[in-house]
HTML snippet that shows the backbone in 3Dmol.js (N, CA, C, O; Angstrom):
<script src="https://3Dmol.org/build/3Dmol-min.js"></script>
<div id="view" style="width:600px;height:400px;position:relative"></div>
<script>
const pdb = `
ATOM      1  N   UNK A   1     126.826 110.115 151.914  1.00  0.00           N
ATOM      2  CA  UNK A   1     127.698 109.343 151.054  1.00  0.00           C
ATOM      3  C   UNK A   1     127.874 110.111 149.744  1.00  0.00           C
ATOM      4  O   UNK A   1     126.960 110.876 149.438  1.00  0.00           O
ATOM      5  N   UNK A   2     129.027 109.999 148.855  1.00  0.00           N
ATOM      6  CA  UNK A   2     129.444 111.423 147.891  1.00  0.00           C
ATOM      7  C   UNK A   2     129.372 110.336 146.755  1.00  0.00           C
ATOM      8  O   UNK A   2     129.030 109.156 146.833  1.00  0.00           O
ATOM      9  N   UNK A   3     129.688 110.892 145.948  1.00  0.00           N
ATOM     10  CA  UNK A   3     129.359 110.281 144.207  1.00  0.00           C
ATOM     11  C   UNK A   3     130.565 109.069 144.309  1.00  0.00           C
ATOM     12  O   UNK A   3     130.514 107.883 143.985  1.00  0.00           O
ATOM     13  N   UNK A   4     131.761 109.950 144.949  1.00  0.00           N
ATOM     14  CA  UNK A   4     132.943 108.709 144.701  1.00  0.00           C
ATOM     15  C   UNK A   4     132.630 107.653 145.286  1.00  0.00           C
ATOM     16  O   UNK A   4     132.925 106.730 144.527  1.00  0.00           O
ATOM     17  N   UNK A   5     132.142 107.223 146.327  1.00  0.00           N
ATOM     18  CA  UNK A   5     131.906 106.266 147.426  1.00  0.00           C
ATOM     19  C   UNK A   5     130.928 105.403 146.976  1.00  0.00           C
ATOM     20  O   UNK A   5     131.109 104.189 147.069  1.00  0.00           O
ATOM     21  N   UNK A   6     129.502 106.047 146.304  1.00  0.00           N
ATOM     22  CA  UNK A   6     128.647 105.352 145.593  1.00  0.00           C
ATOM     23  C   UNK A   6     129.081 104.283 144.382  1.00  0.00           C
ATOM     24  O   UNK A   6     128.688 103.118 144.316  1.00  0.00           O
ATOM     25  N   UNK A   7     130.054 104.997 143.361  1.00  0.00           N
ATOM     26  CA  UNK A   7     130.972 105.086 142.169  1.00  0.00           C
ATOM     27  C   UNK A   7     131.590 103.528 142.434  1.00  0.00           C
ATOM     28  O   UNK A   7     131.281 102.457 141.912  1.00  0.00           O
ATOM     29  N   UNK A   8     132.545 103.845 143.417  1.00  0.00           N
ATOM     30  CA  UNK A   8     133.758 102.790 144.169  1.00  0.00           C
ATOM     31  C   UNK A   8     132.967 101.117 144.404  1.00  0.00           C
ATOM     32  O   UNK A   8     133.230  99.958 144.083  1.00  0.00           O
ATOM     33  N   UNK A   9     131.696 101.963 145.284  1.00  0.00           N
ATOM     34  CA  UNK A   9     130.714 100.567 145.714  1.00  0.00           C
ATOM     35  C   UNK A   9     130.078  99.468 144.285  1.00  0.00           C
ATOM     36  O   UNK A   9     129.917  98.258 144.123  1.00  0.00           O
ATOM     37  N   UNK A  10     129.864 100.720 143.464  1.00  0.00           N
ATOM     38  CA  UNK A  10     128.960  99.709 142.659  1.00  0.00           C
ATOM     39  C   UNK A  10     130.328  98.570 141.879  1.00  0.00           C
ATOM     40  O   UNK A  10     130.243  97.368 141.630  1.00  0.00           O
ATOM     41  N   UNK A  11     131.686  99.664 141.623  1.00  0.00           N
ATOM     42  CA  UNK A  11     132.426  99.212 140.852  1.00  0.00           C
ATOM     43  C   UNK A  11     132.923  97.469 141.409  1.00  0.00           C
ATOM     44  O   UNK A  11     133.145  96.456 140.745  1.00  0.00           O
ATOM     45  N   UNK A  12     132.950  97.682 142.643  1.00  0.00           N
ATOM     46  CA  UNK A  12     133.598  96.637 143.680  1.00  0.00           C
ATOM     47  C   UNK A  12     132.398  95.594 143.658  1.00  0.00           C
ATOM     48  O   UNK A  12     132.667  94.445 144.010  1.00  0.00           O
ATOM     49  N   UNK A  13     131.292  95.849 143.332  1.00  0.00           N
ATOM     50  CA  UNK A  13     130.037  95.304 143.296  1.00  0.00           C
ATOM     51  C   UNK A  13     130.423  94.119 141.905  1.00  0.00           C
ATOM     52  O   UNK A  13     130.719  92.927 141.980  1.00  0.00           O
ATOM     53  N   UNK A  14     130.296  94.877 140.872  1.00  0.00           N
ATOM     54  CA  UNK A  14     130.306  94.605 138.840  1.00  0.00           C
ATOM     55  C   UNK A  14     131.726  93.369 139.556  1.00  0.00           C
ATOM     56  O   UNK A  14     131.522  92.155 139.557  1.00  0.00           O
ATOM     57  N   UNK A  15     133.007  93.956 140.074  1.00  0.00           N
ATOM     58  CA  UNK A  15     134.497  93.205 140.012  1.00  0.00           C
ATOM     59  C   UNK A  15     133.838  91.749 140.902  1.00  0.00           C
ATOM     60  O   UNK A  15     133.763  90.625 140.406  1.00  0.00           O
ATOM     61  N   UNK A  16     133.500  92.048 142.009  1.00  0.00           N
ATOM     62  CA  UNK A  16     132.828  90.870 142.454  1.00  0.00           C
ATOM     63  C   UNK A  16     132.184  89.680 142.133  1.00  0.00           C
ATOM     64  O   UNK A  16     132.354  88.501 142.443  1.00  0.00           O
ATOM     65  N   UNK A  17     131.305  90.365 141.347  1.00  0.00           N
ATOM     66  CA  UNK A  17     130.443  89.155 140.801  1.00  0.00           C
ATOM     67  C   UNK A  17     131.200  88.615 139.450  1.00  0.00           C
ATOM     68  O   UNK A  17     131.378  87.442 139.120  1.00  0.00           O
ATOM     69  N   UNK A  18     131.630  89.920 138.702  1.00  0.00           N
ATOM     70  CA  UNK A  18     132.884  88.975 137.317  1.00  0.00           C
ATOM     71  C   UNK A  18     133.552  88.076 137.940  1.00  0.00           C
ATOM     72  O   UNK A  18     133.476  86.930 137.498  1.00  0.00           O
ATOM     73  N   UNK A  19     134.245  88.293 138.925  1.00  0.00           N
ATOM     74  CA  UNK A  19     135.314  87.165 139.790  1.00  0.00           C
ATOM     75  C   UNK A  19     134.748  85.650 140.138  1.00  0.00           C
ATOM     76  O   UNK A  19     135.231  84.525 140.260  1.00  0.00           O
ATOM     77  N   UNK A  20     133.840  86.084 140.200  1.00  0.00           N
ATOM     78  CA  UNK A  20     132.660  84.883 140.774  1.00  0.00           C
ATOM     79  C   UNK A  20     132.060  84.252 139.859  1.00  0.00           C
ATOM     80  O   UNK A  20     131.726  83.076 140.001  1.00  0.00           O
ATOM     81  N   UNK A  21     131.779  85.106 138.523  1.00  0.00           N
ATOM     82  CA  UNK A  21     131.396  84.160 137.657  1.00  0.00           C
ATOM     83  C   UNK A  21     132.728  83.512 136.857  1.00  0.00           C
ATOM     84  O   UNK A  21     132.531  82.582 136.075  1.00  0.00           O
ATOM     85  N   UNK A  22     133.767  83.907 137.022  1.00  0.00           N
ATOM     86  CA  UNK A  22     135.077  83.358 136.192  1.00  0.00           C
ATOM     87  C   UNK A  22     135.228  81.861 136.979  1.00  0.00           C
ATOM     88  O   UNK A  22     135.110  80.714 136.547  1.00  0.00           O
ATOM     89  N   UNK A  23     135.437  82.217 137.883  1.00  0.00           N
ATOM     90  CA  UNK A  23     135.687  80.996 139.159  1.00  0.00           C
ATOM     91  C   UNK A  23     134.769  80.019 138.726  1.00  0.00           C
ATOM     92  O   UNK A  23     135.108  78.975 138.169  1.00  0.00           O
ATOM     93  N   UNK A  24     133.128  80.486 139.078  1.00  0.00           N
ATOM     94  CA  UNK A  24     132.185  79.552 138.814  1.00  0.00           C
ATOM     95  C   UNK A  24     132.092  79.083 137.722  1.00  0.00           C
ATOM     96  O   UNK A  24     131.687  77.934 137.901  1.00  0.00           O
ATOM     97  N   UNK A  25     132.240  79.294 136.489  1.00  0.00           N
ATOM     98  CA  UNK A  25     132.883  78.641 135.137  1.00  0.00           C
ATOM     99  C   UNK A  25     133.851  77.715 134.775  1.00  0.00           C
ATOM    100  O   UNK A  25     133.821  76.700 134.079  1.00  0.00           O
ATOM    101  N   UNK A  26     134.708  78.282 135.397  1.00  0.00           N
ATOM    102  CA  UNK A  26     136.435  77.236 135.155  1.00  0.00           C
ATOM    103  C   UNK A  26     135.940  76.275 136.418  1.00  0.00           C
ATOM    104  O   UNK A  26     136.376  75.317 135.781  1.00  0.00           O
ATOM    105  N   UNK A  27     135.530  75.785 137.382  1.00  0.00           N
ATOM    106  CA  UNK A  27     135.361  75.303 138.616  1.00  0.00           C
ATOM    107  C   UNK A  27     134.673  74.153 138.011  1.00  0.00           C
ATOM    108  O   UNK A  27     135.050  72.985 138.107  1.00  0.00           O
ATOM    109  N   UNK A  28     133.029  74.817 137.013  1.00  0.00           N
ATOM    110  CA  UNK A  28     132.044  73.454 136.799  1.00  0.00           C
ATOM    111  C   UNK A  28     132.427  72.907 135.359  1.00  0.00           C
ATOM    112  O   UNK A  28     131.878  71.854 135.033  1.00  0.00           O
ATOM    113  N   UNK A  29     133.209  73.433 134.557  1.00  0.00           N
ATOM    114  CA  UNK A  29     133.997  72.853 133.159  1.00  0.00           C
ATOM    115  C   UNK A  29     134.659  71.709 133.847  1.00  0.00           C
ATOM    116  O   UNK A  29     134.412  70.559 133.483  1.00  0.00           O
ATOM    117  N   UNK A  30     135.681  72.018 135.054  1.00  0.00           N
ATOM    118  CA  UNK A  30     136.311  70.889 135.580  1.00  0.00           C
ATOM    119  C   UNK A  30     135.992  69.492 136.137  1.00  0.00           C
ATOM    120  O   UNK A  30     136.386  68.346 135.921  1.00  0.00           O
ATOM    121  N   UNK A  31     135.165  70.048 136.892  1.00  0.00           N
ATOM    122  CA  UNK A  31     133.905  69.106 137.334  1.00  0.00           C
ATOM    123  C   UNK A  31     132.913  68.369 136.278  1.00  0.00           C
ATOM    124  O   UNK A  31     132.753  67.149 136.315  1.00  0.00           O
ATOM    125  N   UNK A  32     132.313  69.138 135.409  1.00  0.00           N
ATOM    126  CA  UNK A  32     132.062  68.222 134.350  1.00  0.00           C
ATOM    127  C   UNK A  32     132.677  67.354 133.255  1.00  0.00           C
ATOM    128  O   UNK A  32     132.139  66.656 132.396  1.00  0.00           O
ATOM    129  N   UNK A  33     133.951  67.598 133.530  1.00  0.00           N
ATOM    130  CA  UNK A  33     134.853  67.052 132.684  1.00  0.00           C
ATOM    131  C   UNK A  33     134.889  65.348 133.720  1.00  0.00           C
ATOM    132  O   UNK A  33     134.492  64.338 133.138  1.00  0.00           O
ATOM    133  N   UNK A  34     135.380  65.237 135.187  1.00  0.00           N
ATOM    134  CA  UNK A  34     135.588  65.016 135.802  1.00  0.00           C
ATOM    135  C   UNK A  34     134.504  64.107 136.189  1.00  0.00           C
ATOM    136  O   UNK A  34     134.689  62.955 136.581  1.00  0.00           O
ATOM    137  N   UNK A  35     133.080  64.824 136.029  1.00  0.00           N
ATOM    138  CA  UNK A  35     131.599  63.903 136.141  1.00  0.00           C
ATOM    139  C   UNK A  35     131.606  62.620 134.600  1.00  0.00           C
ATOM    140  O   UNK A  35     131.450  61.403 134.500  1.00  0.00           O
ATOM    141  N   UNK A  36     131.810  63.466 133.883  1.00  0.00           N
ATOM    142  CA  UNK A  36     131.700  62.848 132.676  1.00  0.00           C
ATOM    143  C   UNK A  36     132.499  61.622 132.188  1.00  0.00           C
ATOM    144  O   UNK A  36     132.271  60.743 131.357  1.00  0.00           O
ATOM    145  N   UNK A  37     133.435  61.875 132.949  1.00  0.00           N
ATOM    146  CA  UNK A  37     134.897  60.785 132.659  1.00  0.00           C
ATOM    147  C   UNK A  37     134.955  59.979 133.567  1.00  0.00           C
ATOM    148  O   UNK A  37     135.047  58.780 133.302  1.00  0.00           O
ATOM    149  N   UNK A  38     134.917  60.424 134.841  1.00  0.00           N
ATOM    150  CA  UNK A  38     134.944  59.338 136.108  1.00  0.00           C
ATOM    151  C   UNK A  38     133.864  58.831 136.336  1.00  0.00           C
ATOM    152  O   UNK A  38     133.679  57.617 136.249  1.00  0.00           O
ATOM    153  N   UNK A  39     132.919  59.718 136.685  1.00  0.00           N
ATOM    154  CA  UNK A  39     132.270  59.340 137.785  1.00  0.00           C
ATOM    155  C   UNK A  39     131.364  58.772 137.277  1.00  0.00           C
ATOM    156  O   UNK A  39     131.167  57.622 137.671  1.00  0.00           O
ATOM    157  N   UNK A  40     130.326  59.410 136.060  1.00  0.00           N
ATOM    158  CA  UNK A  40     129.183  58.857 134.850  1.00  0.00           C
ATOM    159  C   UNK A  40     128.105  59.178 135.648  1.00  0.00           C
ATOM    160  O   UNK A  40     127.013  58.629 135.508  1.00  0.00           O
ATOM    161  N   UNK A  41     128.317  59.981 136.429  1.00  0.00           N
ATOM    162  CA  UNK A  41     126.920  60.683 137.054  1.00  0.00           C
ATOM    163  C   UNK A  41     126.745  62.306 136.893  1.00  0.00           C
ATOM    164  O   UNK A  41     127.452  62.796 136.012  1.00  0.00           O
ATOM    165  N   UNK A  42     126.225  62.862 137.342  1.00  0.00           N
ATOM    166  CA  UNK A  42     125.412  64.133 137.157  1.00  0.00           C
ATOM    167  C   UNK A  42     125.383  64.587 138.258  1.00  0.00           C
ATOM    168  O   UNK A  42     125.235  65.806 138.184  1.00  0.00           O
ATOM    169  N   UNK A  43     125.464  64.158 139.502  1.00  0.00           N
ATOM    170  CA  UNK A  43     124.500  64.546 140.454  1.00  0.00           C
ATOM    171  C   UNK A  43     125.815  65.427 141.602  1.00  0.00           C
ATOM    172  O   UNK A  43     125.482  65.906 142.686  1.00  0.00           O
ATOM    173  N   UNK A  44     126.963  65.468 141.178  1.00  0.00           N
ATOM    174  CA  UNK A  44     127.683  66.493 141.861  1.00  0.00           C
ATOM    175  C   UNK A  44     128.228  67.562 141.185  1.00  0.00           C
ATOM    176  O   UNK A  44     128.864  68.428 141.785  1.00  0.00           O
ATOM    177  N   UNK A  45     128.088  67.582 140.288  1.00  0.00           N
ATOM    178  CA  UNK A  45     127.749  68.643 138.933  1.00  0.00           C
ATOM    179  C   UNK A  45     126.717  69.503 139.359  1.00  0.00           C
ATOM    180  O   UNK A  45     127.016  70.579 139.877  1.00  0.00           O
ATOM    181  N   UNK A  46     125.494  69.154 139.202  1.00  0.00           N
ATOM    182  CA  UNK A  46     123.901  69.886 139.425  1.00  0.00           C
ATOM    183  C   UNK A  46     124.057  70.412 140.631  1.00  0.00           C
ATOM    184  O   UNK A  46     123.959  71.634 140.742  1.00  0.00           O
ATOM    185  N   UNK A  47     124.272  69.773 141.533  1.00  0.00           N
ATOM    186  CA  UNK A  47     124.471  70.369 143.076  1.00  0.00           C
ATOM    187  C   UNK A  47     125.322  71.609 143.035  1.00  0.00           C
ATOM    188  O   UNK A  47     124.861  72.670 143.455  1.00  0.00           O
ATOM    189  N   UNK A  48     126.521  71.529 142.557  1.00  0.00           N
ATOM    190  CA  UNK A  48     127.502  72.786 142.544  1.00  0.00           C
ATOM    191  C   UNK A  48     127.013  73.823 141.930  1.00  0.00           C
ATOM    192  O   UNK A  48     126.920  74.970 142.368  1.00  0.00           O
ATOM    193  N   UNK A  49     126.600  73.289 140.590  1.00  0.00           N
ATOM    194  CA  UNK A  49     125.812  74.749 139.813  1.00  0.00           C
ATOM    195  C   UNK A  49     124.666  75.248 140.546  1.00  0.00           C
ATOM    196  O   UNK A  49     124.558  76.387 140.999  1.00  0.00           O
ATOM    197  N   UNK A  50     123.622  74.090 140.649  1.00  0.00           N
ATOM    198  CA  UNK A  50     122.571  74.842 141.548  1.00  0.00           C
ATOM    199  C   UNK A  50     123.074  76.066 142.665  1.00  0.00           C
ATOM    200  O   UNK A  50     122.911  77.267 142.452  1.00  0.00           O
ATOM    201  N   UNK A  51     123.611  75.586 143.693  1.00  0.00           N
ATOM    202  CA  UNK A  51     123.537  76.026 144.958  1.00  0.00           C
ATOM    203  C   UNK A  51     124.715  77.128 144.463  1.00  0.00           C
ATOM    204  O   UNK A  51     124.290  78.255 144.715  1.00  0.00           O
ATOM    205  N   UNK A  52     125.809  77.174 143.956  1.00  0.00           N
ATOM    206  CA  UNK A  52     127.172  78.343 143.565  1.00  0.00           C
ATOM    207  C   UNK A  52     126.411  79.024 142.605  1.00  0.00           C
ATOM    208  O   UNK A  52     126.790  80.194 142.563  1.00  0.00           O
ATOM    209  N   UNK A  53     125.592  78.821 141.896  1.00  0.00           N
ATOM    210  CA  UNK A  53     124.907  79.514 140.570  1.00  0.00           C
ATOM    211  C   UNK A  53     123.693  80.478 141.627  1.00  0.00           C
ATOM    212  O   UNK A  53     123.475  81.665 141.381  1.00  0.00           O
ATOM    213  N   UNK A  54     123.102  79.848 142.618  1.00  0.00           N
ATOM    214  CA  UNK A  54     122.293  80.741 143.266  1.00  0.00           C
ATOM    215  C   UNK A  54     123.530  82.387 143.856  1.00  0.00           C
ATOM    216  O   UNK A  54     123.195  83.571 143.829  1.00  0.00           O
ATOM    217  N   UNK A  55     124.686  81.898 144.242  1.00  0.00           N
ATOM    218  CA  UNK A  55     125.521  82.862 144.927  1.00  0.00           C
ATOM    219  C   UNK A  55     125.731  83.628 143.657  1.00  0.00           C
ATOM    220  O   UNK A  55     125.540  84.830 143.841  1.00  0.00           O
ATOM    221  N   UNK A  56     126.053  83.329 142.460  1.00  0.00           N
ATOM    222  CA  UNK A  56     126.530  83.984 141.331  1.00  0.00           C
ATOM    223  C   UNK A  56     124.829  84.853 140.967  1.00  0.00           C
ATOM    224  O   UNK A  56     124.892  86.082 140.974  1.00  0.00           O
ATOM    225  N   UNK A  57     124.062  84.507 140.807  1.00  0.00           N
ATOM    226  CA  UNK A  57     123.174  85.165 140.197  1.00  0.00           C
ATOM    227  C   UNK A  57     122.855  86.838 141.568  1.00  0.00           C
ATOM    228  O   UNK A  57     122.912  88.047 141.343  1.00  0.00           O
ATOM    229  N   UNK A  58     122.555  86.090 142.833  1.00  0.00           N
ATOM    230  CA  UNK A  58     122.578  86.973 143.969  1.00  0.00           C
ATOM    231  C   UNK A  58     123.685  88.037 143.660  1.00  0.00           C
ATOM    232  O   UNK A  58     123.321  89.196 143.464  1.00  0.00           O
ATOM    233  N   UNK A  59     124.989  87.721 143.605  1.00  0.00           N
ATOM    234  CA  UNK A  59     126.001  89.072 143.255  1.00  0.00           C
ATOM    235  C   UNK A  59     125.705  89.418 141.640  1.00  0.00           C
ATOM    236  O   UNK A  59     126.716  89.707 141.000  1.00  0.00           O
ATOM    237  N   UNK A  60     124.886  89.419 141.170  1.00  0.00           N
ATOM    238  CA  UNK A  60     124.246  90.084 140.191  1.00  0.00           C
ATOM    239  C   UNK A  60     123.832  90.984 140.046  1.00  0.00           C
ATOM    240  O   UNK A  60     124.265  91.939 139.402  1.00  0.00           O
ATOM    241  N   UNK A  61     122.648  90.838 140.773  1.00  0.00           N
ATOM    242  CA  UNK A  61     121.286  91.300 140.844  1.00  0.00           C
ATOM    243  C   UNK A  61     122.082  92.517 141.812  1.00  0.00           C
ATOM    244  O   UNK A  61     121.490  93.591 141.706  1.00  0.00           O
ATOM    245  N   UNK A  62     123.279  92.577 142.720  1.00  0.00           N
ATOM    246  CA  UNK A  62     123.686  93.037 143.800  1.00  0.00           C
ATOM    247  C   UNK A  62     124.286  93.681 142.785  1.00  0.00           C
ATOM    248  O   UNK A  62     123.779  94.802 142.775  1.00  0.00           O
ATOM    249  N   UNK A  63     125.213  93.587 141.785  1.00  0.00           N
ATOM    250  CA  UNK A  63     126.136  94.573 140.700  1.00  0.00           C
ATOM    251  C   UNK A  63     125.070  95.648 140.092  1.00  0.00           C
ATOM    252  O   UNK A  63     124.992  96.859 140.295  1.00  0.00           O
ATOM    253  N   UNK A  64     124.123  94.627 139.121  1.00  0.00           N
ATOM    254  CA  UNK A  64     123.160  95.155 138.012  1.00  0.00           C
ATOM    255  C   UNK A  64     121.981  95.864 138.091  1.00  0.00           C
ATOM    256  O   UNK A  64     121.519  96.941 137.713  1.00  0.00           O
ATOM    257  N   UNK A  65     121.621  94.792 138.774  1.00  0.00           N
ATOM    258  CA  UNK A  65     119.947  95.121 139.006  1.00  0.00           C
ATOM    259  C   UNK A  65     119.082  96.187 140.562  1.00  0.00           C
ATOM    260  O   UNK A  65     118.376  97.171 140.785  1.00  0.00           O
ATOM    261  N   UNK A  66     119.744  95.174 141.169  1.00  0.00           N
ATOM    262  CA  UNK A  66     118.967  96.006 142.678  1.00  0.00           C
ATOM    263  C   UNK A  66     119.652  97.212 143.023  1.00  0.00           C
ATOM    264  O   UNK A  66     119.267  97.742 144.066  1.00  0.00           O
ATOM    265  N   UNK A  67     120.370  97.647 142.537  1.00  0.00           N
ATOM    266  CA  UNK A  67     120.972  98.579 142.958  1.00  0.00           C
ATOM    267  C   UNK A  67     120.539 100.003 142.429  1.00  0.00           C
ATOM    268  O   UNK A  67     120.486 101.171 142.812  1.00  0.00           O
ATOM    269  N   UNK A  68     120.272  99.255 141.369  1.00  0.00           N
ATOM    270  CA  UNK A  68     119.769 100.596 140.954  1.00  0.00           C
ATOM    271  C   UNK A  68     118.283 101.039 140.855  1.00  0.00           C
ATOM    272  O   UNK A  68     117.852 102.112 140.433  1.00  0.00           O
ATOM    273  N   UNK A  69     117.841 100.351 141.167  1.00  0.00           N
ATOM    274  CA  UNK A  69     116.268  99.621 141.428  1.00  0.00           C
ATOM    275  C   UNK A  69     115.909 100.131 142.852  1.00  0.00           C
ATOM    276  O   UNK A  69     114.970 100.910 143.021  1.00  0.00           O
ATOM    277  N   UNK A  70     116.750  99.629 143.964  1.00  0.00           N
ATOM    278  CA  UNK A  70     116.465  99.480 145.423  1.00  0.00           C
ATOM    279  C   UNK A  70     117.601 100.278 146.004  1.00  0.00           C
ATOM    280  O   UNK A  70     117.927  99.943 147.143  1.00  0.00           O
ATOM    281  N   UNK A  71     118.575 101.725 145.193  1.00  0.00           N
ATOM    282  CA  UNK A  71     119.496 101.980 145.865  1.00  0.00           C
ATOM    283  C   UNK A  71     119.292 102.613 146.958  1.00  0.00           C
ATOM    284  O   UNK A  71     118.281 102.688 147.656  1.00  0.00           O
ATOM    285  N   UNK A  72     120.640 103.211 147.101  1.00  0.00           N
ATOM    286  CA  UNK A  72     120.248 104.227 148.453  1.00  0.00           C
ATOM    287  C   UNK A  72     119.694 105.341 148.153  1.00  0.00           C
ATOM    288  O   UNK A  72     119.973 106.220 148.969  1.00  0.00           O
ATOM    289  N   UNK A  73     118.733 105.808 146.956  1.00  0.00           N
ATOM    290  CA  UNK A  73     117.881 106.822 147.014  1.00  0.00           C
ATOM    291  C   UNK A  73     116.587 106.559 147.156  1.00  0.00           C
ATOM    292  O   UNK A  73     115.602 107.160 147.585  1.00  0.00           O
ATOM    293  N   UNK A  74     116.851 105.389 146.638  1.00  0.00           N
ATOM    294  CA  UNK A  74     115.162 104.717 146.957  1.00  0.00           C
ATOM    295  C   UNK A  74     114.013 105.095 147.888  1.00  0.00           C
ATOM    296  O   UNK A  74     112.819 105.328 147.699  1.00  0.00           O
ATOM    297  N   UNK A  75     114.859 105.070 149.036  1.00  0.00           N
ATOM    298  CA  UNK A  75     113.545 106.084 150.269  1.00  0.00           C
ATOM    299  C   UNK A  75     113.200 107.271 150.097  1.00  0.00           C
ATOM    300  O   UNK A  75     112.201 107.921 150.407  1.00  0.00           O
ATOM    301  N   UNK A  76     114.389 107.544 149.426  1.00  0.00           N
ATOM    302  CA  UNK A  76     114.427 109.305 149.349  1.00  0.00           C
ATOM    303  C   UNK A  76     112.858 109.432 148.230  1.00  0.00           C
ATOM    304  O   UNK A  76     111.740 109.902 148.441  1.00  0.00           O
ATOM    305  N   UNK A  77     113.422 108.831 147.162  1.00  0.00           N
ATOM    306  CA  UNK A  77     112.619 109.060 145.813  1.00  0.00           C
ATOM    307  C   UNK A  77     110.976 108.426 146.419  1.00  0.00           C
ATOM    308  O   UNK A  77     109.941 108.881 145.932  1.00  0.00           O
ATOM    309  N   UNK A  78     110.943 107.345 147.518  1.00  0.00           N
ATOM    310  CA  UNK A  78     109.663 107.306 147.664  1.00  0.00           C
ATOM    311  C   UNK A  78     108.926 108.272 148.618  1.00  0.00           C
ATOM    312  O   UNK A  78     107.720 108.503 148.535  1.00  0.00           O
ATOM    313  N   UNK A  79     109.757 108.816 149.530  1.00  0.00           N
ATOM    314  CA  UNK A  79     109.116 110.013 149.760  1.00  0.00           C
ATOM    315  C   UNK A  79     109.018 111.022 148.978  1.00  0.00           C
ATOM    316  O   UNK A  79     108.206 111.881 149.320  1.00  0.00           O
ATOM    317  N   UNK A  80     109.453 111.144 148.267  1.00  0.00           N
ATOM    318  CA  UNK A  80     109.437 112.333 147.431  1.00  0.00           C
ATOM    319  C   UNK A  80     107.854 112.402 146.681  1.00  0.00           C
ATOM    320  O   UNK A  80     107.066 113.346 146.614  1.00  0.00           O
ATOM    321  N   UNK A  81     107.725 110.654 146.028  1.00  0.00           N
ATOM    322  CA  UNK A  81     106.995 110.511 145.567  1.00  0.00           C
ATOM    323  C   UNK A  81     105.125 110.567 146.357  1.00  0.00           C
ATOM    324  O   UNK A  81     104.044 110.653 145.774  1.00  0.00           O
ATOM    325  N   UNK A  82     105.387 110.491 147.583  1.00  0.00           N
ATOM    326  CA  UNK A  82     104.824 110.375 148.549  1.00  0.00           C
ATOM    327  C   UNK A  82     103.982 112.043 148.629  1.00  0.00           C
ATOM    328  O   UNK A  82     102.826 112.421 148.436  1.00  0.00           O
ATOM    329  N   UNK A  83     105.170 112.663 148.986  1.00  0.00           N
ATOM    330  CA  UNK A  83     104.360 114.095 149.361  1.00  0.00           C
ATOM    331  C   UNK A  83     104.241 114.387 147.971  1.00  0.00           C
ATOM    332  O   UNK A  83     103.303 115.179 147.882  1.00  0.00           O
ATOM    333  N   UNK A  84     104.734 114.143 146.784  1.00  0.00           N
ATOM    334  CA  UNK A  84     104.485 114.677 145.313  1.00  0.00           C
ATOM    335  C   UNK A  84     102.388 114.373 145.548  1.00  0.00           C
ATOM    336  O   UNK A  84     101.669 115.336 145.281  1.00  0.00           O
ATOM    337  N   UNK A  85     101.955 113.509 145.857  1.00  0.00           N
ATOM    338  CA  UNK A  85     100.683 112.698 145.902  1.00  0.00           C
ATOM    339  C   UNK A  85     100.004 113.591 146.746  1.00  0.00           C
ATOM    340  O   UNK A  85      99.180 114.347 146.231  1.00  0.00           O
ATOM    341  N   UNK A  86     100.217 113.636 148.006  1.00  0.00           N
ATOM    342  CA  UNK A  86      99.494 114.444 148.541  1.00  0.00           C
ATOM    343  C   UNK A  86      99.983 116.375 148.690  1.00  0.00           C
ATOM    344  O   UNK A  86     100.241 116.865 149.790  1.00  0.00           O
ATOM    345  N   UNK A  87     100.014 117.070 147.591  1.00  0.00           N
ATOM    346  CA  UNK A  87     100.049 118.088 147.258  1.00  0.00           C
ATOM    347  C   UNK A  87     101.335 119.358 147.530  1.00  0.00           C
ATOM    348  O   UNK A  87     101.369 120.482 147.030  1.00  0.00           O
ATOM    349  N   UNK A  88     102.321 118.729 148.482  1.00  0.00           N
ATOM    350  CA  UNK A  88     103.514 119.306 149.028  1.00  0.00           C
ATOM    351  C   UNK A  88     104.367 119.388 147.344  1.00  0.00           C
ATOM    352  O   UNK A  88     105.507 119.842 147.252  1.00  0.00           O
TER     353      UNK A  88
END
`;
const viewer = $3Dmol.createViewer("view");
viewer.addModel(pdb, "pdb");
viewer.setStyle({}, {cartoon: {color: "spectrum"}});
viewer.zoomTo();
viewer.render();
</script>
């Protein structure tokens, strides 16, 4: 896999999860507007954020964090680190 392809992935990665958190924002403003005015409960509010907020944080960690943490060099670098240990 070449620099561009890596490059492309993460970028499509970052656009993903922005998309997802825009959505998931304007989606529970509505809904709480909607909880607050109609309904006078909470409890389909919490549900949406909970369970859509788990998907939003997951394409996160998938943009930000694990990727660069757990990428695709990762095996490489732990072998590396591997024979670095035993004297190769």
């Amino acid at each position: 896999m070449d620099l561009r392809e890596v490059a492309e992935k993460r970028a499509d990665a970052k656009i993903k999860f922005e998309e997802n958190l825009y959505k998931y924002l304007i989606v529970n403003v509505i809904l709480a507007i909607v909880s607050f005015v109609f309904l006078k409960s909470f409890w389909l509010l919490v549900f949406v954020m909970f369970f859509w907020g788990i998907g939003v944080l997951s394409d996160f960690f998938e943009a930000y964090s694990f990727e660069d943490i757990m990428g695709i060099n990762y095996r490489e670098r732990k072998i590396q680190e591997e024979l670095s240990k035993m004297g190769e």
